[in-house]
N, C-alpha and C positions, 0 to 999 in steps of 0.2 A: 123660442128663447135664443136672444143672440149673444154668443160669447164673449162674457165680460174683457174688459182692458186689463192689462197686467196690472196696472196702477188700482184699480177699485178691488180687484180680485185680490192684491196682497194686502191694501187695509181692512177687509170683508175678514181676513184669514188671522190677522194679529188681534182683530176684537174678536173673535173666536179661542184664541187662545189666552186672550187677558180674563174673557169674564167666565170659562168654561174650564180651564185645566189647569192642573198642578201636579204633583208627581204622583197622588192617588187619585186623579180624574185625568182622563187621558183621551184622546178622539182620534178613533180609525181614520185610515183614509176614506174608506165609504163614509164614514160619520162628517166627515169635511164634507166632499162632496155633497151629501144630502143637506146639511147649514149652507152652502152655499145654494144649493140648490133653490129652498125655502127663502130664499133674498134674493132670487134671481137672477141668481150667476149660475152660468154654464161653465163647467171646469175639467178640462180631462185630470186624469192622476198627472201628467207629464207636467202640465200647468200648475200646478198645485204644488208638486213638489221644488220648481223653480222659485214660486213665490216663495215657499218656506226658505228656501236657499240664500232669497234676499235679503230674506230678514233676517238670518243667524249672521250673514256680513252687517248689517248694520247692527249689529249690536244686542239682540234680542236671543234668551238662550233658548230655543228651541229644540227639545230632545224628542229623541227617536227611541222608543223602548218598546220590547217583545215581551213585559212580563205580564202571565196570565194566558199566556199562546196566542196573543191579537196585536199585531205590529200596528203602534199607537202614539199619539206625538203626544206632548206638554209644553208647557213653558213652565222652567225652571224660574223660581220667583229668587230673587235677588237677598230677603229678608225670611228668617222663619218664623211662623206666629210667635216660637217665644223670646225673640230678639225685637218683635214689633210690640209684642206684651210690656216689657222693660222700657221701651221707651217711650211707650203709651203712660204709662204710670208715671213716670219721672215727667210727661208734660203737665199730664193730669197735678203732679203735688205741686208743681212750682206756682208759687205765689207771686212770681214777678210777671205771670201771665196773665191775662183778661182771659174772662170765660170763652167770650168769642173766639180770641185767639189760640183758645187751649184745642177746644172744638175741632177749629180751623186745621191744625198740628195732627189732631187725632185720627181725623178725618184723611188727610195725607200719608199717614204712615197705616191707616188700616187699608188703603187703596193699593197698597205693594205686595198683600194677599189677595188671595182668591176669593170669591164670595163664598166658597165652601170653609176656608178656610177662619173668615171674618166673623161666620155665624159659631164658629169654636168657642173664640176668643167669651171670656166671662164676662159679664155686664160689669164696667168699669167707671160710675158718674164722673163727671168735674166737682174737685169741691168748691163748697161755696166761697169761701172765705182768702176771692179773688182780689187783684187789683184792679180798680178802676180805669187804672193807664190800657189804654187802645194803640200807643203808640210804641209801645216797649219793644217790637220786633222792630221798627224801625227805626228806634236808636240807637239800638245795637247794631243797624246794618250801618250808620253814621260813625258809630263810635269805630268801628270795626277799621272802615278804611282812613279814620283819621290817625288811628292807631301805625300802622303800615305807612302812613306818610308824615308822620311827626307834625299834626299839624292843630294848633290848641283849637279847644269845642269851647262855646260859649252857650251856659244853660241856666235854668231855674231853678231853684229844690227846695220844696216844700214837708212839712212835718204836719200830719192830723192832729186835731184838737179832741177835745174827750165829747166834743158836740159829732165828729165824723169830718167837719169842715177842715179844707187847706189850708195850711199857714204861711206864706212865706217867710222862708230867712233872710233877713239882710233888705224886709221891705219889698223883697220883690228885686232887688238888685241881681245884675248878671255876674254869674261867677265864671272865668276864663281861666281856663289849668289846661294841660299836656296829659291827656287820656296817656297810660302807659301799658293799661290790662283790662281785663272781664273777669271777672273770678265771680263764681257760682260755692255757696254755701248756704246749707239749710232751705233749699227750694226758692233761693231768691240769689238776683242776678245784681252784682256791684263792678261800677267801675272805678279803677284806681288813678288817681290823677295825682300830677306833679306839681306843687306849685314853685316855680323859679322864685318869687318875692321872696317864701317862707323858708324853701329848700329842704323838703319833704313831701313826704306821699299822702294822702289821703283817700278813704271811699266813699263812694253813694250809692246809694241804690237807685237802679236805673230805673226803678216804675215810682220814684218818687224827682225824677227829673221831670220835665219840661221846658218850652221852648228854644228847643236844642238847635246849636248852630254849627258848624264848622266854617270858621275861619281863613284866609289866605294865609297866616302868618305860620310859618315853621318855624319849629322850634331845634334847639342845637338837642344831640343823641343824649340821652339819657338811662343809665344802668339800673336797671330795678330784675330783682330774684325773685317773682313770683312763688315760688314755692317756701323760700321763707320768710316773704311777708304774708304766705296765708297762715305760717305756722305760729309767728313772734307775733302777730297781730291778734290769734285767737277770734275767730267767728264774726270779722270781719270789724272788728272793733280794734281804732290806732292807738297806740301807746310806745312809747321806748320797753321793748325787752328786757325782762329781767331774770334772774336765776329764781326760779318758785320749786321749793323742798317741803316738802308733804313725805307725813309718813301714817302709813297708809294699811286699812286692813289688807290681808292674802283676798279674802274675797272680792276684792277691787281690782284684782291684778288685770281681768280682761275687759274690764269698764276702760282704765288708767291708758291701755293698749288702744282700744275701739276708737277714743278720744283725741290723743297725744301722740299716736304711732306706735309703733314696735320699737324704735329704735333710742326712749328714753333712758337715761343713766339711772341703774338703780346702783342706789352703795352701799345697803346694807340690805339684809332679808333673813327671818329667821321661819318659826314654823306659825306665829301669828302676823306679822308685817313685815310690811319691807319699803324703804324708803327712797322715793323717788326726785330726779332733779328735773327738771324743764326750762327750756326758754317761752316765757310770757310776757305778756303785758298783764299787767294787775286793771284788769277790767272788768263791767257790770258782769260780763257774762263766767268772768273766770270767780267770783265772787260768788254765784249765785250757784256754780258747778260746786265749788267746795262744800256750801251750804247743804247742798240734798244731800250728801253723805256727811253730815256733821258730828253722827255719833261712830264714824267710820277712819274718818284722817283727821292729823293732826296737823295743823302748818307750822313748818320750825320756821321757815321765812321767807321772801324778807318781812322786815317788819313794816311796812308799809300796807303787806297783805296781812297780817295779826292786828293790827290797828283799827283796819277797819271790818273784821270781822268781830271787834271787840266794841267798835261805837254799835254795830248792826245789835248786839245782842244787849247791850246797854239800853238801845234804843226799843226792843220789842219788853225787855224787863220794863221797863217804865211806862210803855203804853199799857201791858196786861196788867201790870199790878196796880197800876194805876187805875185800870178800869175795873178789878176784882174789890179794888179797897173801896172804890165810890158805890160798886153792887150792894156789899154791905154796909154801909153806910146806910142807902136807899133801905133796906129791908130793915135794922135796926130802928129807922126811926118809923119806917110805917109799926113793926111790933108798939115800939110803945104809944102811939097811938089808936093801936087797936091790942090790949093785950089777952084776945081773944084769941087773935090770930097766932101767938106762942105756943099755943096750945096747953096751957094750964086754965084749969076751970077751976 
């Protein structure tokens, strides 16, 4: 057997250490030796440990540990299962991904453990109830440097029909805005664009873009707060801000938190409520938050949110009673048609 080249001997030694150790799998130096051996490399220890040496300079953390009495290498992994767990899940829920591409992610970030390590981790599916867009990682890698170069995207954006089919908006028309952000909410990815014409911001969601361009034209700097238009805009829904006062049961307190931050004005509080202020927009989604606790908070206002929490219940009054009076109606006159069915004989 002729003594392998430095060069094959150190990559023989780095997939050695990628697919064989971790900090509780660990390979002697005879243990080297004999994997190399078994592949047909000839290695003294003096060899062997050069090549380790090359590879801790470029970059790769290879430790040296005596624990157990047997002086023993590893590769230190970069990621611990449960930090690769967290972001496994978080590709896994996001809806602005394709199955494929979720897959794709998963498969990547379980490749930065070990195989001893990978076989730990818990069986974790993709859900189903993916987007069809195949191109979403790619428009964010578009939107990303258009972003960094002030330079307007020109795109598609379509809405599903209750059939599952695309719709286009606007016919199919190109819409041309000034990408400003990415903002992630609720397992789906939006981008916020500017539009100079209108002179305000808008979002989309980007697994509902298509044929996305980026343009030559740059556009002049534009001042956007990210952090409080994800807060005044509410779940990625645009509106003007307004002051929304809810008063609110105690048992709400760490819903009100979990949703709106730690850092809302409360101005009164006693030992059953306590009344809360926020900046919103009065939108579907802030409408339908108040809704699931509606035997729980009160809205003092504005009235523009009372208003339409008062057509909503106007609205379901009249569908139900409307549909309870025609029930009986329906029964009353089959009785008299059948006044068997009354049950008097």
């Amino acid at each position: 057997m002729k003594p392998a080249g430095h060069i094959a001997r150190t990559f023989a030694l780095l997939t050695l250490f990628q697919t064989q150790t971790d900090e509780e799998h660990r390979l002697s130096m005879n243990d080297l030796i004999a994997e190399l051996d078994d592949q047909g490399i000839s290695a003294e220890r003096k060899a062997i440990s050069r090549s380790i040496k090359v590879l801790q300079e470029n970059g790769y953390d290879i430790r040296y540990s005596r624990k157990g009495g047997t002086p023993s290498y590893y590769l230190r992994r970069s990621w611990t299962p449960a930090e690769v767990l967290v972001l496994r899940d978080a590709v896994r829920d996001s809806f602005s991904l394709s199955k494929a591409a979720s897959e794709a992610l998963i498969k990547k970030l379980e490749q930065e453990l070990s195989p001893y390590q990978q076989r730990q981790l818990p069986v974790s599916p993709v859900r189903l109830d993916k987007t069809d867009n195949t191109q979403v990682l790619d428009i964010i890698t578009l939107l990303i440097s258009a972003i960094a170069k002030r330079q307007i995207v020109e795109f598609c954006y379509y809405d599903l029909t209750f059939t599952r089919q695309k719709r286009y908006r606007r016919n199919r028309a190109t819409y041309r805005y000034l990408p400003v952000s990415i903002l992630e909410n609720s397992g789906r990815y939006y981008c916020v664009f500017y539009s100079s014409r209108h002179q305000n911001f808008a979002n989309y969601r980007i697994d509902k873009m298509t044929s996305v361009a980026v343009s030559d034209e740059i556009a002049d700097p534009v001042r956007f707060d990210a952090e409080r238009w994800a807060q005044t805009a509410f779940q990625m829904y645009h509106g003007e801000p307004v002051t929304i006062q809810l008063k609110c049961d105690n048992s709400l307190i760490p819903i009100v938190f979990d949703q709106f931050g730690k850092d809302v004005l409360i101005s009164e509080a006693d030992e059953q409520t306590f009344t809360v202020h926020l900046k919103s927009s009065v939108t579907p989604t802030l409408v339908s938050w108040v809704l699931m606790f509606y035997d729980r908070i009160q809205v003092l206002g504005p009235q523009e949110l009372i208003q339409q929490l008062l057509t909503i219940a106007d609205s379901l009054q009249r569908t139900y009673l409307g549909y309870n009076t025609e029930k009986e109606a329906s029964h009353e006159q089959s009785r008299r048609k059948d006044p068997a069915a009354s049950g008097n004989h």
